[in-house]
Every structure is written in C-alpha cells, then in structure tokens.
N, C-alpha and C positions, 0 to 999 in steps of 0.2 A: 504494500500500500504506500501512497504517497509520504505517511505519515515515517515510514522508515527509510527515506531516500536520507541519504549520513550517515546511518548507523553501520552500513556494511564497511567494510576492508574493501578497498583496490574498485571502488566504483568509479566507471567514468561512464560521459555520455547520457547520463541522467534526464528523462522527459518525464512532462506532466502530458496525462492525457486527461479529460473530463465525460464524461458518461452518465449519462441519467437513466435508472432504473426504475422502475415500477418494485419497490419494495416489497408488497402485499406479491406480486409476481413472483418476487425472487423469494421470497419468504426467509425461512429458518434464523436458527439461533446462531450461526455464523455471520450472515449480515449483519444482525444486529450489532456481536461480539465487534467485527469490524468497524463497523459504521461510531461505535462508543468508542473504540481507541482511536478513532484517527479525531474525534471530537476532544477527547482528551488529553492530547496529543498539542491539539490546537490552542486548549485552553493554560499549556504551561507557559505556550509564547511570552516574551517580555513586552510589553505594551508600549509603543510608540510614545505614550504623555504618559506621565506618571496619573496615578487613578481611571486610566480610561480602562474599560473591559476589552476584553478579548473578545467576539464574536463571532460566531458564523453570519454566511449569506442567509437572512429570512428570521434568525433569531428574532431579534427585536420585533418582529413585525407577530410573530407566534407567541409570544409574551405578551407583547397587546392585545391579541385577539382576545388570547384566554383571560385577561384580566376584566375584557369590556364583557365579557361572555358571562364574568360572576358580578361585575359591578357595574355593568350599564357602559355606555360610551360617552364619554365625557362632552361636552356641550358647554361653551362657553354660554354665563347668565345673560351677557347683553344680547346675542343672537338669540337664543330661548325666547329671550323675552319679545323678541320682535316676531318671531314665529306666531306666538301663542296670539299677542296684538293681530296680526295678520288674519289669523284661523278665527277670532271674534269678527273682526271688520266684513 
C-alpha cells in the first residue's frame, strides 16, 4: 500500500497510483484492515501549522454530515429570521 512506500530497503522508482472501489463490492475484513492503516498511517503525519489536523479527502465534510444529522444544520438567526418573515408575508 501506498502507506508503506519508505519503509522497504533498496526501493526505487516508486509510483502512486489512485483507484476507486466500491467497498460494499470489494467487501471483507482485509479492506477494511487496509483501508484503517493507510488512514492511520496518515494521521501520524506532522502537520504543516502547528495545531492544524491531519485529514483525509471528505473527512470534514463526513463529520459535518453526521453532526447536522444529530443536531440539525446550523442556520444563521438573521437568515432564519428573514425566511420565516418571508413564509408569513
């Protein structure tokens, strides 16, 4: 996996390649086993600014879902409020 590209002896010539799978396709506990060390792998990186996270591509975005999914989607009061003004008028 990408995540072990440095760790071998006498590597040269090293490529990335990117591939997208249908997970639920490829199924099994290998995937997943994979899929978690190359994520944890990622997440030892040292972070470009001091305090910034470490992320993947989509994280943030899957963190917000799930949060608006238990807490509602946040809405700014002054837009609300003009909404709601609007749906009366």
């Amino acid at each position: 996996a990408v995540y072990q590209i440095g760790q071998l002896e006498g590597e040269t010539a090293s490529s990335q390649v990117f591939i997208a799978l249908n997970a639920q396709a490829a199924g099994g506990e290998y995937l997943k086993t994979q899929v978690e060390a190359i994520i944890d792998d990622l997440k030892k990186s040292a972070p470009d600014e001091d305090g910034s996270d470490i992320r993947y591509p989509g994280e943030g975005s899957a963190r917000r879902r799930a949060d608006n999914a238990r807490n509602g989607i946040p809405v700014d009061d002054e837009i609300w409020n003009k909404i709601l003004k609007e749906l009366k008028d």
